[in-house]
C-alpha positions as CSV (number, residue, x, y, z in Angstrom):
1,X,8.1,65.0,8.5
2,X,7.1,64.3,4.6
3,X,9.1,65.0,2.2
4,X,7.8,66.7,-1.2
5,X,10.1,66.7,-3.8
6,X,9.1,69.1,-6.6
7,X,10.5,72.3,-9.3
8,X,9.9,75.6,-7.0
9,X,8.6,76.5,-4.4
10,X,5.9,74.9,-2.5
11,X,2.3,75.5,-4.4
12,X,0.1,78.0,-2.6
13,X,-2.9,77.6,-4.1
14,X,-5.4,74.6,-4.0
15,X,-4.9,73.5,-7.7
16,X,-1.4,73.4,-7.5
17,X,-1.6,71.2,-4.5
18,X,-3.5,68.9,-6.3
19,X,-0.9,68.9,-9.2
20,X,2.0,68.4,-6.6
21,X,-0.1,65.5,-5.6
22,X,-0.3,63.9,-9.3
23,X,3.3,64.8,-9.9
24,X,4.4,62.8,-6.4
25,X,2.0,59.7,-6.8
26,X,3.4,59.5,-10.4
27,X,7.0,60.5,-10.5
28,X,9.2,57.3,-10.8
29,X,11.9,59.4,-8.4
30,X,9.1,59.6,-5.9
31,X,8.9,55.9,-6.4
32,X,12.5,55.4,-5.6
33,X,14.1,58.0,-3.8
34,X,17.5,56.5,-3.0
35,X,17.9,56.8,-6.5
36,X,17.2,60.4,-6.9
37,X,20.3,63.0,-7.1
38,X,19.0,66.0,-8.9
39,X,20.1,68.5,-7.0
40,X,18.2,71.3,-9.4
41,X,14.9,70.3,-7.3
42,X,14.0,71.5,-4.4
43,X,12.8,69.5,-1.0
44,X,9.8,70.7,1.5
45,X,9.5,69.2,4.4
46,X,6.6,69.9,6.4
47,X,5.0,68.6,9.2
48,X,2.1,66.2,7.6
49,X,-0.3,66.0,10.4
50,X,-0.4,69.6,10.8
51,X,-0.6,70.2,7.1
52,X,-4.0,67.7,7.1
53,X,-5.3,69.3,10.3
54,X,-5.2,72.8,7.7
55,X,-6.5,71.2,4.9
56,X,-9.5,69.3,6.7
57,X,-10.4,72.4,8.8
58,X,-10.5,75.2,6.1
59,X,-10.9,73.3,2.6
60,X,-13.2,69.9,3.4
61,X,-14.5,69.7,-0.2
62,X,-10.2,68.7,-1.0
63,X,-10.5,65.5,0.8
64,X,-13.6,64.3,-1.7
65,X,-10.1,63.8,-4.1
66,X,-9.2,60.4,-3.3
67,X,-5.8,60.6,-5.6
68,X,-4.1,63.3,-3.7
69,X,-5.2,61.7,0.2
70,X,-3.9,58.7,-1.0
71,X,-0.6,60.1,-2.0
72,X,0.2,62.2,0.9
73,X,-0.7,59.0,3.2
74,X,2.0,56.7,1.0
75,X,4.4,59.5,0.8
76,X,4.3,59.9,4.7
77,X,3.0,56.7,6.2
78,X,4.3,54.0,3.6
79,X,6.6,53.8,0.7
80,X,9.0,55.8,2.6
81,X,9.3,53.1,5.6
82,X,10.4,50.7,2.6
83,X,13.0,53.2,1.7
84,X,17.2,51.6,2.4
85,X,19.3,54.3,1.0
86,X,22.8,53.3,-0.1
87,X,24.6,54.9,2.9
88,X,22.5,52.7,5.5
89,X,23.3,49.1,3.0
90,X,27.2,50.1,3.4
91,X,27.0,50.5,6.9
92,X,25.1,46.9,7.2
93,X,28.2,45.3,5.5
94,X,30.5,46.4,7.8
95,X,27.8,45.1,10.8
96,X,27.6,42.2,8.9
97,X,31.2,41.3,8.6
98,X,31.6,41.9,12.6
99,X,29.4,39.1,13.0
100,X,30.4,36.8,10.5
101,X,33.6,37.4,12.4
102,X,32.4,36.7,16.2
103,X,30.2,33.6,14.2
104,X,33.3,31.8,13.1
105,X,35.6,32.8,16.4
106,X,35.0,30.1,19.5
107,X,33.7,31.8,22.0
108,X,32.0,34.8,21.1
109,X,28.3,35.8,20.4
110,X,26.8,36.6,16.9
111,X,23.6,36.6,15.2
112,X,25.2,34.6,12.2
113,X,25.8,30.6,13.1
114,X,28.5,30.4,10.5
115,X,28.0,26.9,10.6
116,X,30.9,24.5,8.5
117,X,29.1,22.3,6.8
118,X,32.5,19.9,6.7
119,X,32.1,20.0,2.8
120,X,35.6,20.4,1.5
121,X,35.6,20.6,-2.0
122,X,33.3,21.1,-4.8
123,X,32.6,18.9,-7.9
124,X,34.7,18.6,-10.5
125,X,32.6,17.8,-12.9
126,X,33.6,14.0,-13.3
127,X,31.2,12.7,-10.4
128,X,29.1,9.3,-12.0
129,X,26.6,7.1,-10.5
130,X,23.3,6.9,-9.1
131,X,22.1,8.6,-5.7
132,X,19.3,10.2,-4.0
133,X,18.2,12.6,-2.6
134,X,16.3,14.0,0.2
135,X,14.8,17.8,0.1
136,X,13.5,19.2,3.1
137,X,13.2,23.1,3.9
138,X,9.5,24.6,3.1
139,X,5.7,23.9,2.5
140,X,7.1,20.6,0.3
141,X,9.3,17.2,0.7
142,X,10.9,15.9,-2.6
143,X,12.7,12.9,-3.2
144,X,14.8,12.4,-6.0
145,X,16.9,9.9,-7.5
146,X,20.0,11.7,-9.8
147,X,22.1,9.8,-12.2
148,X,25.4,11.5,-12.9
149,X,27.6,10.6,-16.2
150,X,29.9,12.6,-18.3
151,X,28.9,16.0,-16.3
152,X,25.4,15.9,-17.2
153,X,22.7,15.1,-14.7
154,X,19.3,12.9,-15.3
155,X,16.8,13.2,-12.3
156,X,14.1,11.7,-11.2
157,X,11.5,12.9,-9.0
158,X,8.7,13.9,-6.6
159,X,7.0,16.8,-4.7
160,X,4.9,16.0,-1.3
161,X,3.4,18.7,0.1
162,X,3.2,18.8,3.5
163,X,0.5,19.9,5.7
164,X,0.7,22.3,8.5
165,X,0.0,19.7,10.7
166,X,2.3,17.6,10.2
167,X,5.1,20.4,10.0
168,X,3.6,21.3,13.6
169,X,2.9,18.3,15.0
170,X,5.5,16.0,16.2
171,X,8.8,14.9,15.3
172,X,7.6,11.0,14.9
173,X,5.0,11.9,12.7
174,X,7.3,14.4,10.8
175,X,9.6,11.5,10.0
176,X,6.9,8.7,9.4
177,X,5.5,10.9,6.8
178,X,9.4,11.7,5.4
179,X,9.3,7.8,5.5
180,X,6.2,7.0,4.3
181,X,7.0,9.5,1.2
182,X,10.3,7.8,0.4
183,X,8.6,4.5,0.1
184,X,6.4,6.0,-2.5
185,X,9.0,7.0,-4.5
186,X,11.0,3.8,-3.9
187,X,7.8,1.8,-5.4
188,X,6.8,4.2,-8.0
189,X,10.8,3.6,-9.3
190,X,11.1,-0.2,-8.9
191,X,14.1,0.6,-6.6
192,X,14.5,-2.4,-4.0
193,X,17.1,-3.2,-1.9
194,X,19.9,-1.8,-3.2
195,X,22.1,0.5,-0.7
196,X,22.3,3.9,-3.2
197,X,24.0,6.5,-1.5
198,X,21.9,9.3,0.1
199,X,22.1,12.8,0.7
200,X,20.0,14.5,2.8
201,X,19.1,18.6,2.3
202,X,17.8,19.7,5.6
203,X,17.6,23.4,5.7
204,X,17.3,24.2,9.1
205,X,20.1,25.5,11.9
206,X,21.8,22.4,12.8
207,X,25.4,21.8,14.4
208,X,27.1,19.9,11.8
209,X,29.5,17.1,13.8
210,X,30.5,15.3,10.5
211,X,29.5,15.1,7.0
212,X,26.4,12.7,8.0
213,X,25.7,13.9,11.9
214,X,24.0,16.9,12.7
215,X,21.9,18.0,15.4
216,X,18.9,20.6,15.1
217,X,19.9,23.7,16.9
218,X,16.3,25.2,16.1
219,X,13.1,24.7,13.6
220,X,12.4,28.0,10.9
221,X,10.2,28.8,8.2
222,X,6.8,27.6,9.8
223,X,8.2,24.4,11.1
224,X,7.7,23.7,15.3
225,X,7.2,19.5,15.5
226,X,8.2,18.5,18.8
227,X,11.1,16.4,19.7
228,X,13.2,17.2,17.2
229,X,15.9,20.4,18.0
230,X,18.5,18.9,19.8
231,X,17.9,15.3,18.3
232,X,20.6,14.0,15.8
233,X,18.3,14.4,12.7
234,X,20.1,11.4,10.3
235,X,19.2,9.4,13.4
236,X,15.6,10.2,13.9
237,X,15.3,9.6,9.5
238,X,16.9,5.8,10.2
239,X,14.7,5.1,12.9
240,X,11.6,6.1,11.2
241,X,13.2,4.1,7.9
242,X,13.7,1.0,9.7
243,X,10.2,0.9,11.4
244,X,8.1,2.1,7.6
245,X,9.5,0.6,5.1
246,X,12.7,-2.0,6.6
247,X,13.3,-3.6,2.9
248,X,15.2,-0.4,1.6
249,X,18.7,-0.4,3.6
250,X,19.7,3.7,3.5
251,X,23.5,4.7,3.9
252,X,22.9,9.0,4.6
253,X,26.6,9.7,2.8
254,X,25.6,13.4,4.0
255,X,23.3,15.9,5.7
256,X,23.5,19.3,4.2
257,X,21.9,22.9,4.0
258,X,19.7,24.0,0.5
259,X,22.5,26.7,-0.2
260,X,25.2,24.1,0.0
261,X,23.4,21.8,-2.2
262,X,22.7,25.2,-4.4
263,X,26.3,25.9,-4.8
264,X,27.2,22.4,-5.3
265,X,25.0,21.9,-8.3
266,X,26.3,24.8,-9.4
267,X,29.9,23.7,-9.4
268,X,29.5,21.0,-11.3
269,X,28.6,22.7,-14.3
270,X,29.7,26.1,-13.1
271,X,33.3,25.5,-11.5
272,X,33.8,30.1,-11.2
273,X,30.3,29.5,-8.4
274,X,31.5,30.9,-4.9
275,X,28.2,31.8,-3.4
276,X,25.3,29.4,-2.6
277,X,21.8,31.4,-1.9
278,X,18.5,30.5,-1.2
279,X,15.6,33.3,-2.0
280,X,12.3,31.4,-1.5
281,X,9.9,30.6,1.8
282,X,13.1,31.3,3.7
283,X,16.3,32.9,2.9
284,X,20.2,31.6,3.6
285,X,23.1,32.1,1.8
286,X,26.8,30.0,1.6
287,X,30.3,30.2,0.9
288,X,33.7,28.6,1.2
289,X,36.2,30.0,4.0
290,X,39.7,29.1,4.6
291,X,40.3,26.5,7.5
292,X,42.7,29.7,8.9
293,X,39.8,32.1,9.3
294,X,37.5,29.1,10.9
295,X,38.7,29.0,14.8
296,X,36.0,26.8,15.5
297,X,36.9,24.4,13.0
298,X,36.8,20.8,14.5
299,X,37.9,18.6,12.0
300,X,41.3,17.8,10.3
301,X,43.0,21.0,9.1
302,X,44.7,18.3,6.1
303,X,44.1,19.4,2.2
304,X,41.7,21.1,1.2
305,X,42.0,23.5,4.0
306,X,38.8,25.2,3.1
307,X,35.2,24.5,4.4
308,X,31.7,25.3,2.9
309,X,30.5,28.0,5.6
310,X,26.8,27.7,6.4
311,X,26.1,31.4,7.4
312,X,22.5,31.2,8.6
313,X,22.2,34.4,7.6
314,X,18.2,34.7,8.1
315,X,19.1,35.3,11.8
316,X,20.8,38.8,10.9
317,X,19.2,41.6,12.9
318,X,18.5,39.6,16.0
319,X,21.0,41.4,17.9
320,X,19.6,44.7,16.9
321,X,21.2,45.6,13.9
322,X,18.3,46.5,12.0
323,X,16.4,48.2,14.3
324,X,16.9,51.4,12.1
325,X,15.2,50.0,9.3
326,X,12.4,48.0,10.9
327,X,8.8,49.1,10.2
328,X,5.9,48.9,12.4
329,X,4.9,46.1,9.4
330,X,8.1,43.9,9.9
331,X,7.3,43.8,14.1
332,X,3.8,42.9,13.6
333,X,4.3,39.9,11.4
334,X,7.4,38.9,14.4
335,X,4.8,39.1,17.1
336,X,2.5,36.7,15.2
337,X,5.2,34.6,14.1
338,X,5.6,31.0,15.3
339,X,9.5,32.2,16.4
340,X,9.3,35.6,17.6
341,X,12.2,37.8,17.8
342,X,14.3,35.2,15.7
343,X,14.9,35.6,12.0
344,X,14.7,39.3,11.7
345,X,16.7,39.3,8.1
346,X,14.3,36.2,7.1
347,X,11.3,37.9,8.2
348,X,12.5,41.0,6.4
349,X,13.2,39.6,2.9
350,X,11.8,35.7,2.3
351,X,8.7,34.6,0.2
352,X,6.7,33.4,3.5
353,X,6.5,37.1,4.6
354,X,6.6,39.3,1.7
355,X,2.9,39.1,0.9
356,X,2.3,39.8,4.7
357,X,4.2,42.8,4.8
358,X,2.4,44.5,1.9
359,X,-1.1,43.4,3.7
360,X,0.0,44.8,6.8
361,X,1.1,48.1,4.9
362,X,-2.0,48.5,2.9
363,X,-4.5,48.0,5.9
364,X,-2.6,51.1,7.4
365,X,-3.9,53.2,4.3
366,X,-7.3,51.2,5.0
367,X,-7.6,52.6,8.6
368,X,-6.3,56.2,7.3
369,X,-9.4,55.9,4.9
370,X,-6.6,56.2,2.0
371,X,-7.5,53.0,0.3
372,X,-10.4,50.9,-0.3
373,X,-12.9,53.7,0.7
374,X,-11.8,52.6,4.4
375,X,-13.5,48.9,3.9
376,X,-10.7,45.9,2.9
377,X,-14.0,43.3,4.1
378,X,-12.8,40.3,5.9
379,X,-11.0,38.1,3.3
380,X,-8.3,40.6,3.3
381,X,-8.4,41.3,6.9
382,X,-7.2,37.4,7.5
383,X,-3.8,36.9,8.6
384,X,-1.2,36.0,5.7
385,X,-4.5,36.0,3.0
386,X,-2.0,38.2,0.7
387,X,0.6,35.8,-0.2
388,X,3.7,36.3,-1.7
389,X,2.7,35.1,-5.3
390,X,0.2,37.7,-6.1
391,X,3.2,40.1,-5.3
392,X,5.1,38.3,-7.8
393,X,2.4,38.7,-10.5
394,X,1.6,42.6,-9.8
395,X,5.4,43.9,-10.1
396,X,5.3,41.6,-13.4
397,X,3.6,42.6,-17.2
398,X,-0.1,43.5,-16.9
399,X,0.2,44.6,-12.9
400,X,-2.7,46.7,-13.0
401,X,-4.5,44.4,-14.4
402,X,-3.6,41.5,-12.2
403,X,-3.8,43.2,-9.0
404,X,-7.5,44.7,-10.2
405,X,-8.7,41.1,-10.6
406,X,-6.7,39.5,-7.7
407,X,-8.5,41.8,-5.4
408,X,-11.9,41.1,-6.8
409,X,-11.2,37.2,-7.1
410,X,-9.5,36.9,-3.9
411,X,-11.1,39.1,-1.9
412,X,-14.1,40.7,-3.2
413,X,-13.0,43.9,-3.5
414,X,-14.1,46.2,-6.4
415,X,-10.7,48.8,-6.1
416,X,-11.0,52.0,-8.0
417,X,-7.9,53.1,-9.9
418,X,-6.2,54.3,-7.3
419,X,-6.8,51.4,-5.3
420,X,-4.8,49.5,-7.8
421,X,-2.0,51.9,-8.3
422,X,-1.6,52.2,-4.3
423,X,-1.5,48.3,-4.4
424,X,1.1,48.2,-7.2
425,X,3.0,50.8,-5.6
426,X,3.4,48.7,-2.5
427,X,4.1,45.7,-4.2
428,X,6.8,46.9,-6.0
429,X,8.3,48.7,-2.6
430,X,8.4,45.9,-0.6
431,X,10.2,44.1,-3.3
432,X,12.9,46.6,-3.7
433,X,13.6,46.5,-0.4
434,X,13.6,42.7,0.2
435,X,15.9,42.7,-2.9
436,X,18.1,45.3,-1.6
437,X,18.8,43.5,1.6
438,X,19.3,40.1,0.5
439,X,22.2,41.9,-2.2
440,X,23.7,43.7,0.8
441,X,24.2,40.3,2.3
442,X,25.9,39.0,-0.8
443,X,28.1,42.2,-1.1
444,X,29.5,41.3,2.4
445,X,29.9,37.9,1.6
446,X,32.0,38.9,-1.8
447,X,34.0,41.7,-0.4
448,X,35.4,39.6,2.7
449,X,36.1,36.4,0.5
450,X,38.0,39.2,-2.7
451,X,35.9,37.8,-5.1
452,X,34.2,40.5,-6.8
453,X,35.6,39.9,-10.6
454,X,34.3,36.9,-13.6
455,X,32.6,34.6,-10.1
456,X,28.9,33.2,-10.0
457,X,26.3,33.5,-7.4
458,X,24.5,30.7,-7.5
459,X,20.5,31.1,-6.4
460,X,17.6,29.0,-6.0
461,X,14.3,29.1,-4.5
462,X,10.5,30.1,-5.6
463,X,10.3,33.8,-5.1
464,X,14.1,34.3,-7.1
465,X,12.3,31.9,-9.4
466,X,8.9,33.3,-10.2
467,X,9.0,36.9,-8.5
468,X,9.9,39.0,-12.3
469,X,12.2,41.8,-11.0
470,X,13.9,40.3,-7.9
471,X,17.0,39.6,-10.0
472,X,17.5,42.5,-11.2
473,X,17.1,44.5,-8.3
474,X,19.5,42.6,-6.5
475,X,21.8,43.0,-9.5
476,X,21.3,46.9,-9.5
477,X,21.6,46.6,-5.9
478,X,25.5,45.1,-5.6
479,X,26.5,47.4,-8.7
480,X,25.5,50.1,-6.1
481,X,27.8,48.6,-3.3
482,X,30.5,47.4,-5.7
483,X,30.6,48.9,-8.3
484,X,32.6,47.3,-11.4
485,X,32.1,43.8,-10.1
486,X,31.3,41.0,-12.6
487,X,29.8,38.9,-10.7
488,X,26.6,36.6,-12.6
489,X,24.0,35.1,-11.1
490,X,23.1,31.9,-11.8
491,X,19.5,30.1,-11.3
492,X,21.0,26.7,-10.0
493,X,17.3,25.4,-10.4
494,X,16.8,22.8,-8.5
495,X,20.0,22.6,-6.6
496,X,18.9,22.2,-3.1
497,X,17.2,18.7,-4.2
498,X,20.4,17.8,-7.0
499,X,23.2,19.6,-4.8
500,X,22.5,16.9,-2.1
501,X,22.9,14.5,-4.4
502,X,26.5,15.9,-5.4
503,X,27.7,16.5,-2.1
504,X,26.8,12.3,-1.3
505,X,28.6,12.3,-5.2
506,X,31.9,13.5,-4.2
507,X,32.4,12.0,-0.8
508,X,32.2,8.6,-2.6
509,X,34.7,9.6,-4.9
């Protein structure tokens, strides 16, 4: 059933169907129905296939007005799927605190790890020395060396981007190149020799078994080299150390997640920070938890009797607990993905998928003959060809503009105007509801932790970075699910390099 929202009754004539056409393809409330609570209008639902089986048989010459098809097949097939009313993101929290429950308990199942990260305290802002840093978790590998003095924080540093194959290849190659890339940076730095404490941001699933020993439970965000998941990863980094470049002795003070290295550079200039999250090629988010609540806690329960929880959140939904708000696009890109029926909140929110999910729902309007004249050619028929940074630049200033010339650039295509405002339309829904999501997770996190008042999220990653309204949405988003918080979010950039830094920081001091 589609829903048309409009003033009065439902238009009998021809002209007035086209105008109820313009007036749902360019209403902002039709953009965003969740927001929409005018109860002075009036909601007709009929049954869409029906209605275009009427229209097609007795009034052909309608369908040679692209506007109107076009805007029936979003209304029905489309923007609607993208649609997470308020109601459904409340009902998430509670699901969501169940199983950050049953992920901290011993025994029982969840789709959240709730992983302690057996960090127990955050800076304090008088951390000093020198130490580097490792930064693995997406397409690139940076090393960095940070200097800490008087709470401010010099870096050095470099980006290695890493090919597919060796992110698919095998776990000897994986670390040579890690290796090989450390070297690099070693030489380029004139550091020899000297033992400088390291911290090492690996942000994959692992089983923490102390601040420096963790073993992969499983490879995300693209990643599949052999012989790694259930290898102790610090290990397998020494080994391939001692074998490509034996002059440098390494002493790994710590192995940590991105969103505990984001929260821990955000700490030491921001002390209120209680949340670490990642928004980027994947998604994750952190928190401290009292050592009571933590029943699989291992380690001493002496001062500070907290823990940094790793939640792993990107595995939310596995269980089934979005089924409700799955589309048809979000089970197509899991059956082609590399980890199929893992990640579902990941898949659902994070940069490497966004683009993919608005290709998937535009070729739908393809194949309905709604967009593109029924012709997207081959460039755009390619698998993951739509990636997440045109997204980013057609919900931003100049949209139109950038999506017209995207599609010609990238893909050839010469799109009418209501090509481009179907493609902006899109965009912009996919990116709500990503952003909707990922605040839902945050409003669960807050709410079970009672800190909803004058406390800082703090974010990194490349899509919270360069994607222009994902802030605010998510902002918008938890002043919907609590409202009167004063929360702040913080851009801790760089934290998942720098934060690993801090974490090797405070467990020399």
């Amino acid at each position: 059933m589609a829903s048309l929202t409009r003033i009065g009754r439902f238009p009998p004539s021809i002209q007035s169907m086209q105008a109820c056409g313009l007036q749902c393809l360019r209403s902002s409330r039709w953009q965003q129905p969740w927001l929409s609570n005018d109860s002075s209008k009036e909601t007709c639902s009929i049954s869409f296939n029906a209605w275009l089986g009427f229209t097609k048989q007795f009034f052909p010459f309608f369908w040679f007005f692209p506007f109107f098809k076009s805007s029936l097949c979003l209304d029905d097939n489309v923007l609607n799927k993208f649609t997470v009313s308020t109601e459904t993101l409340r009902a998430m929290i509670e699901q969501f605190h169940s199983e950050m429950a049953d992920g901290l308990s011993k025994d029982k199942k969840s789709s959240l790890k709730m992983l302690p990260s057996f960090v127990r305290s955050t800076p304090t802002g008088k951390e000093s020395g020198d130490y580097l840093a490792l930064d693995i978790g997406g397409t690139n590998f940076r090393v960095l060396r940070c200097s800490l003095n008087d709470g401010q924080i010099q870096t050095n540093a470099e980006v290695y981007p890493m090919s597919s194959e060796v992110m698919t290849g095998t776990g000897r190659d994986l670390f040579a190149f890690i290796a090989d890339c450390i070297k690099s940076f070693l030489q380029k730095y004139d550091i020899k020799g000297s033992n400088i404490p390291l911290g090492f941001t690996f942000s994959f699933p692992c089983t923490q078994h102390s601040l420096n020993r963790a073993t992969l439970i499983t490879w995300t965000k693209g990643f599949t080299a052999s012989g790694v998941e259930g290898e102790e990863v610090v290990q397998l980094l020494q080994n391939a150390l001692a074998e490509r470049c034996p002059d440098f002795k390494v002493n790994v003070a710590a192995i940590v997640n991105d969103t505990v290295g984001t929260l821990m550079a955000s700490a030491y200039e921001n002390p209120k920070s209680v949340i670490g999250l990642i928004i980027g090629t994947g998604t994750n988010a952190c928190y401290m938890e009292q050592l009571d609540a933590v029943e699989k806690w291992t380690g001493d329960r002496d001062d500070p009797k907290q823990v940094i929880i790793n939640i792993e959140w990107g595995s939310f939904g596995d269980h089934g607990h979005l089924d409700n708000i799955r589309t048809g696009f979000d089970r197509e890109i899991d059956e082609h993905s590399l980890n199929r029926g893992k990640n579902t909140f990941e898949k659902m929110i994070s940069g490497m998928y966004l683009g993919e999910v608005v290709r998937l729902a535009a070729l739908l309007l393809v194949k309905d003959g709604a967009l593109f004249n029924g012709n997207a050619g081959d460039k755009f028929n390619i698998r993951e060809s739509f990636e997440t940074r045109y997204v980013s630049e057609i919900v931003g200033e100049n949209g139109a503009a950038n999506a017209r010339e995207i599609l010609k650039d990238k893909f050839g295509i010469d799109a009418s105007e209501s090509d481009v405002d179907t493609i902006v339309k899109l965009c912009n829904a996919a990116s709500v509801r990503a952003g909707r999501l990922a605040a839902t997770g945050i409003a669960a996190i807050l709410l079970k932790i009672n800190e909803t008042k004058d406390r800082i999220v703090a974010v990194d990653g490349s899509v919270y970075k360069k994607h222009p309204t994902f802030a605010k949405i998510m902002s918008d988003t938890l002043s919907e699910l609590i409202p009167g918080n004063t929360i702040s979010w913080v851009l801790a950039d760089d934290g998942s390099g720098v934060g690993a830094a801090m974490v090797a920081a405070v467990t020399k001091v």
